[in-house]
C-alpha positions as CSV (number, residue, x, y, z in Angstrom):
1,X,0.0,0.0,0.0
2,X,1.0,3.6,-1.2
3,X,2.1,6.3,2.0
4,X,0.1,9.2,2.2
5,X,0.2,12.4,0.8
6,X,1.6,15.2,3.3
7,X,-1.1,16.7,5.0
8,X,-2.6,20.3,4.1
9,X,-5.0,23.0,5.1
10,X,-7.7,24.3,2.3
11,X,-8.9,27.7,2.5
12,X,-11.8,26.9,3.9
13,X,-10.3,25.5,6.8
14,X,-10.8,22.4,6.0
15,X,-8.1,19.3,6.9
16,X,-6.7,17.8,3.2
17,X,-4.6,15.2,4.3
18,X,-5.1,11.6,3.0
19,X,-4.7,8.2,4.2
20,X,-3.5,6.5,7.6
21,X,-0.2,5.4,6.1
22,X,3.4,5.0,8.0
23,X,6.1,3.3,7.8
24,X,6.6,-0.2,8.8
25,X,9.1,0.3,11.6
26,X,7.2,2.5,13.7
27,X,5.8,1.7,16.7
28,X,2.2,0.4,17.7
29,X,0.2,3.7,18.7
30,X,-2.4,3.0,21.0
31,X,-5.5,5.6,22.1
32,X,-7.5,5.0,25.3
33,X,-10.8,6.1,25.8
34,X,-10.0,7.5,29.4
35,X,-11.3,5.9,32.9
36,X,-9.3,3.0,31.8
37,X,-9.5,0.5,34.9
38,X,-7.0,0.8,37.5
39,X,-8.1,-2.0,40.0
40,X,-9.2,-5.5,39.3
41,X,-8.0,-6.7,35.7
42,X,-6.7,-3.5,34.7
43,X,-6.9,-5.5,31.0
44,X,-5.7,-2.2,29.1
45,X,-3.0,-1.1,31.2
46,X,-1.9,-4.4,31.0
47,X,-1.6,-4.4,27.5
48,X,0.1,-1.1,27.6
49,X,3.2,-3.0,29.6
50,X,3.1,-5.9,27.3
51,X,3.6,-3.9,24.4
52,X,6.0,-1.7,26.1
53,X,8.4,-4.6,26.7
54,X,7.3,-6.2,30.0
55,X,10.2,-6.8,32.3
56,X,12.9,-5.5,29.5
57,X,10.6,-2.3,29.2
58,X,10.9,1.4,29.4
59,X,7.9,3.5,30.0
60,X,7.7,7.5,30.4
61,X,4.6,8.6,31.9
62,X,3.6,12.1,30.8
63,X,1.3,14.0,32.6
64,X,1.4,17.6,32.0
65,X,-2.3,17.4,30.9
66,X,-3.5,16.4,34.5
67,X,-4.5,19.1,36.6
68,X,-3.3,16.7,40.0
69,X,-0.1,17.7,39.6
70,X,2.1,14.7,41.3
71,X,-0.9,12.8,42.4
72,X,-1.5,11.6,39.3
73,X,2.1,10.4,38.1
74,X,3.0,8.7,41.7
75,X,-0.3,6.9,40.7
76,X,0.4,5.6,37.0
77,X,4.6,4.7,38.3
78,X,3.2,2.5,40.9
79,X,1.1,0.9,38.8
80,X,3.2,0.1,36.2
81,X,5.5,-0.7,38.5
82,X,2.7,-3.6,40.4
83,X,2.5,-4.8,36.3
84,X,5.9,-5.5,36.0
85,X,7.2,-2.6,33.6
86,X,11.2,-2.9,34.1
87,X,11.4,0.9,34.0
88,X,8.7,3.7,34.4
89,X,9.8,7.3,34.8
90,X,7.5,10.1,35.1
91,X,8.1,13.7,33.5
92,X,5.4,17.0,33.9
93,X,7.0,19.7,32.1
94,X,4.9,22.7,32.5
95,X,5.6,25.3,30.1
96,X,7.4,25.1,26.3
97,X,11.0,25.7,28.1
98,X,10.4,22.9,30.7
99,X,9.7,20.7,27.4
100,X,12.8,21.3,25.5
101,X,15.0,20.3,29.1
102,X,18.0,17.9,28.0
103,X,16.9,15.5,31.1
104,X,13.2,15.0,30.0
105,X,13.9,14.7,26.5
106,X,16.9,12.0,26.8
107,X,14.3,10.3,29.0
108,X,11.6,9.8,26.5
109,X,15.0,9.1,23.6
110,X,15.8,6.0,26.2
111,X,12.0,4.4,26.2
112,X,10.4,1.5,24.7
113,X,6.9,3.5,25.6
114,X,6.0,6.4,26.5
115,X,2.1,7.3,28.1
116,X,0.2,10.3,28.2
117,X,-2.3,10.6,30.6
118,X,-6.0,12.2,30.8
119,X,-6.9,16.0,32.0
120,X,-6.5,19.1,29.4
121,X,-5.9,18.2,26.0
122,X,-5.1,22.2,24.8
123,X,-2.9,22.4,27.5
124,X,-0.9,19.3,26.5
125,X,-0.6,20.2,23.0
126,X,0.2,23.9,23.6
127,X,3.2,22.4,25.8
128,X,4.2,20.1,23.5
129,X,3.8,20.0,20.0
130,X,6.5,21.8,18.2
131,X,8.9,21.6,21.1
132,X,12.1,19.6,21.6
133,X,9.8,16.8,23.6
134,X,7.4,16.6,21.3
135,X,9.7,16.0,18.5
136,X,11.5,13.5,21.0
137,X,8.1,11.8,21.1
138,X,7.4,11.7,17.6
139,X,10.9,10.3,16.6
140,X,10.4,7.5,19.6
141,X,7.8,6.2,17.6
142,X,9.1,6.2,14.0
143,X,11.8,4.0,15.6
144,X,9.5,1.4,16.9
145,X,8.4,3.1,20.3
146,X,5.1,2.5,21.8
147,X,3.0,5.9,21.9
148,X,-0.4,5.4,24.4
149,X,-2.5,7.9,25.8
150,X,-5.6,8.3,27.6
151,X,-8.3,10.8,27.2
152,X,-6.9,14.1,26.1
153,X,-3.4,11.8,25.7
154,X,-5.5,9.9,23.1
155,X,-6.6,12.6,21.5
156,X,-2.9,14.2,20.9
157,X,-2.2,10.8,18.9
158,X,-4.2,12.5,16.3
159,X,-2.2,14.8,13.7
160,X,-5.5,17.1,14.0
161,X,-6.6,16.7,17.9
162,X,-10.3,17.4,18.9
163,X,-9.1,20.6,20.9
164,X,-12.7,21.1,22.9
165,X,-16.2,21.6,22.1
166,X,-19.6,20.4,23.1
167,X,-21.9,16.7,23.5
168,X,-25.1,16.0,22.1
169,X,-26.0,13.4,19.4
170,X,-26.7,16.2,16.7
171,X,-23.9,17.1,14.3
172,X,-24.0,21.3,14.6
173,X,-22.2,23.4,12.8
174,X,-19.1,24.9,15.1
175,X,-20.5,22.0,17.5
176,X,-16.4,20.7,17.7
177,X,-13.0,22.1,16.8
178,X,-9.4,20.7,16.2
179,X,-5.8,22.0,16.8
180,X,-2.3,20.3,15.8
181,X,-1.6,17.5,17.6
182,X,1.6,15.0,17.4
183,X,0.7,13.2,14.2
184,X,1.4,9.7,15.1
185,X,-1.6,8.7,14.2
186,X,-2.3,9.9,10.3
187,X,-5.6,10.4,8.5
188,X,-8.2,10.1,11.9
189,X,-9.7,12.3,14.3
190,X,-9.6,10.1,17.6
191,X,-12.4,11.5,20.5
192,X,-12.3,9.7,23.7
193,X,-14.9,9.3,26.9
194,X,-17.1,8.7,23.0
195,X,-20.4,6.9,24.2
196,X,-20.4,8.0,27.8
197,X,-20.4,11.6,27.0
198,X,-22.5,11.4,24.4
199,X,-19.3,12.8,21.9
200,X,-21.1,11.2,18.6
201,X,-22.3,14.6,17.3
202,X,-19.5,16.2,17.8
203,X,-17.3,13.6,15.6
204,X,-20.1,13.6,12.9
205,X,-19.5,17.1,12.6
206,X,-15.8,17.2,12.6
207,X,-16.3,14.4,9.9
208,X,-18.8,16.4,7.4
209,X,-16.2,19.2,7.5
210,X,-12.7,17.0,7.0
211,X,-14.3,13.9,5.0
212,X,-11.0,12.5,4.4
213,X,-10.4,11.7,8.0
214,X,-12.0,8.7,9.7
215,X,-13.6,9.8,13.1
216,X,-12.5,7.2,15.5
217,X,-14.2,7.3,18.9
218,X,-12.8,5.4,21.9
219,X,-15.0,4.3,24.7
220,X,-14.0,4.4,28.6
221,X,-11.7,1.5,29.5
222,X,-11.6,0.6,25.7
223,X,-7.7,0.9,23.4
224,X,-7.7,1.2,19.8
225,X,-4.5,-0.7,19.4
226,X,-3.1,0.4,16.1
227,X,-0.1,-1.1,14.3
228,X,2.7,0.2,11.9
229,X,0.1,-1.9,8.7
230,X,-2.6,0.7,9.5
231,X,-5.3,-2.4,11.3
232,X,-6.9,-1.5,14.7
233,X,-7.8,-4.5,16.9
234,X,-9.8,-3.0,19.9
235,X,-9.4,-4.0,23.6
236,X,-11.4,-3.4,26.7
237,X,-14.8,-2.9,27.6
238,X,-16.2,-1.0,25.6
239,X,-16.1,-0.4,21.6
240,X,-14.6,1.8,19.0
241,X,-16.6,3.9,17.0
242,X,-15.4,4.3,13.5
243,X,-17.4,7.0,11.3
244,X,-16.0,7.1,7.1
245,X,-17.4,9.9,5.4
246,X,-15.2,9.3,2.4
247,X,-18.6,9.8,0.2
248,X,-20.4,12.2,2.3
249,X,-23.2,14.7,1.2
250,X,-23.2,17.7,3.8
251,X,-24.0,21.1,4.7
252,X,-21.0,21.3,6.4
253,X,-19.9,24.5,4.2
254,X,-23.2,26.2,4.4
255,X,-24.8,25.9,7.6
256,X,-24.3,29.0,9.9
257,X,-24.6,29.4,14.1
258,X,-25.1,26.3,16.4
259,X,-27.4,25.0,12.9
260,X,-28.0,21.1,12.8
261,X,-25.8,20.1,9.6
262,X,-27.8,17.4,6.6
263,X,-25.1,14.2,6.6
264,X,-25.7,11.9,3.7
265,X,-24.1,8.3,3.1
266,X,-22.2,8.2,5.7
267,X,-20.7,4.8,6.6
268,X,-20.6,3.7,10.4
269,X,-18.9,1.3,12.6
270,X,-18.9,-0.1,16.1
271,X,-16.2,-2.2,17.0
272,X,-16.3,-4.0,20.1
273,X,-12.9,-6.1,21.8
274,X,-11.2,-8.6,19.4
275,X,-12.8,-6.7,16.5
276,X,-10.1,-5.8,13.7
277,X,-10.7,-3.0,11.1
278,X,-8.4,-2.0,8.5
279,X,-8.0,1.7,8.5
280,X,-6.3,2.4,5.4
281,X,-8.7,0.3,3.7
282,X,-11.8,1.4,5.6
283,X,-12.9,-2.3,5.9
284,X,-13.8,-4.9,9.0
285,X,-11.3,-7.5,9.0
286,X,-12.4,-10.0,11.7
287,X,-14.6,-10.0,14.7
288,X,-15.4,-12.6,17.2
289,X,-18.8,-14.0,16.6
290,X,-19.1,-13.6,13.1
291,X,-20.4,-16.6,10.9
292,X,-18.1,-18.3,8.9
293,X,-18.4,-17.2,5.0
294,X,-15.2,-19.2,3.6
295,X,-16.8,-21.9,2.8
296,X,-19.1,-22.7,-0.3
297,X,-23.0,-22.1,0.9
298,X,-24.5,-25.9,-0.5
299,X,-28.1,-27.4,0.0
300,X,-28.4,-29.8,2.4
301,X,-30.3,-33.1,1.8
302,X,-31.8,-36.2,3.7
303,X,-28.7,-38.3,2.7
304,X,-26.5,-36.2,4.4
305,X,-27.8,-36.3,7.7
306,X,-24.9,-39.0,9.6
307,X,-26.5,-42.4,10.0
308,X,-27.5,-43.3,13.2
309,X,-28.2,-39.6,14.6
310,X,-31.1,-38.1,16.5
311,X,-32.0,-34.6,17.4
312,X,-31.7,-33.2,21.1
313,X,-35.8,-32.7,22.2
314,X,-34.5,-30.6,24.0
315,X,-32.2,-28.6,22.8
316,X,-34.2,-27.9,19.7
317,X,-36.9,-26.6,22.3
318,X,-34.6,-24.0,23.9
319,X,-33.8,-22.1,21.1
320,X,-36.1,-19.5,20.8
321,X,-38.2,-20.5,23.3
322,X,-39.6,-17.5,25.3
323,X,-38.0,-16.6,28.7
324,X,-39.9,-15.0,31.2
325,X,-38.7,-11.7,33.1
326,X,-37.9,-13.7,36.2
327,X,-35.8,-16.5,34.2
328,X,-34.2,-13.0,32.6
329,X,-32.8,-11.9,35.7
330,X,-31.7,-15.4,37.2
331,X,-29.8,-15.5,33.8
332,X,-28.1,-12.0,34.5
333,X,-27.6,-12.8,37.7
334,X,-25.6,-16.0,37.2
335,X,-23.7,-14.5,34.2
């Protein structure tokens, strides 16, 4: 598959780049929906260590965009420490100066990871991108690095970052707006906290005014794991959202004020865990649960029921058969 053209601005504001190309050495880049769990199975900070190198790993945690100051990385060293990370440093730079500091930047040029936490995504972009860290980040992860970030750290992943804006179902015109984030992640627009903030009108919007960019929306405790081939397998609880407006009819470019926008042929998908969608393709790849449709559909007949066989009564029965509200909530219970 081809790279992508070099991203671009129109006049009317609107995001030309192309594509969700990179090159094969990079590293895996991996957005979290935010509230990822911290007790219990922890399954997607687990998978941040395993990808990070386990015992052999190096992890900087960055958490400039958290507004609990040292609260917040004492919390994410000792728990990557519990998972058995070999390595985890913190760093919390707070202004553009503090980010182009020798000490922080060799730190993030010695890691096998590096992790962004939640809080202020404007703030972590305005004290980033463009600055000696950022570009220490961005260079981590063309040489095979693992780049993860939660919440407003998942939305920096995108090369144009959902900077703020409001919830509600309806796409409205001015409803969203981006800024420059790192670029590790080409050719998507990645919103986070997506179903439990109700964030769906805000990335249909964002969509109808940059069609070429796939709006990829990460629920809590949920990763959009996403590898150097351009596929997304998803992990966690929740699902990905995934919103191609490739072929879009919209009044993106004409509506005015806080105006409802008209969204036509859209193409939508939710991913839930072990689902795997190619991004540079726009396509569904696999997904557990899905009927098998390799083999040749035949008709069956008589002779090829095996000799000898009989249905199970009751089996057969169960299917379909109604279930009260009581056996409902034995069932849930039990589950």
């Amino acid at each position: 598959m081809s790279t992508s053209d070099a991203a671009g601005t129109s006049e009317s504001g609107q995001i030309t780049d192309r594509g969700t190309s990179a090159d094969l050495n990079s590293g895996i880049v991996m957005p979290i929906g935010g509230a990822e769990g911290k007790t219990g199975r922890m399954t997607v900070l687990r998978e941040v260590v395993r990808l990070a190198g386990n015992g052999a790993g190096r992890l900087v945690v960055l958490s400039t965009a958290s507004s609990l100051g040292d609260e917040v990385t004492h919390a994410y060293l000792q728990l990557f420490s519990s998972l058995g990370i070999g390595e985890v440093v913190g760093i919390r730079p707070e202004s553009r100066a503090q980010a182009a500091d020798p000490e922080i930047v060799a730190a993030v040029q010695r890691s096998s990871a590096v992790f962004m936490t939640g809080g202020n995504q404007t703030k972590l972009a305005a004290l980033v991108v463009g600055t000696p860290l950022g570009d220490a980040i961005v260079a981590a992860h063309t040489r095979g690095a693992l780049v993860a970030g939660t919440s407003a750290g998942a939305s920096i992943c995108s090369e144009h970052m959902v900077s703020f804006g409001g919830g509600g179902s309806t796409p409205k015109f001015r409803v969203g707006h981006v800024s420059q984030g790192l670029g590790v992640l080409k050719g998507v627009i990645v919103d986070q906290h997506f179903t439990q903030r109700n964030r769906f009108g805000r990335l249909l919007a964002l969509v109808a005014a940059n069609p070429a960019q796939l709006g990829v929306g990460i629920d809590e405790d949920t990763a959009a794991i996403v590898r150097p081939d351009g596929t997304l397998e998803v992990k966690g609880r929740g699902v990905v959202t995934i919103i191609d407006g490739a072929e879009v009819v919209t009044t993106a470019y004409t509506a005015t004020g806080t105006q409802p926008l008209m969204m036509s042929n859209l193409k939508l998908h939710t991913l839930p865990r072990g689902a795997v969608f190619d991004l540079r393709g726009r396509v569904l790849l696999s997904a557990p649960g899905l009927s098998d449709t390799l083999a040749h559909p035949r008709v069956t007949s008589i002779a090829d029921v095996p000799f000898g066989s009989y249905p199970n009564p009751r089996r057969i029965a169960a299917e379909g058969a109604h279930a009260t509200t009581s056996e409902l909530r034995r069932r849930t219970a039990s589950s």
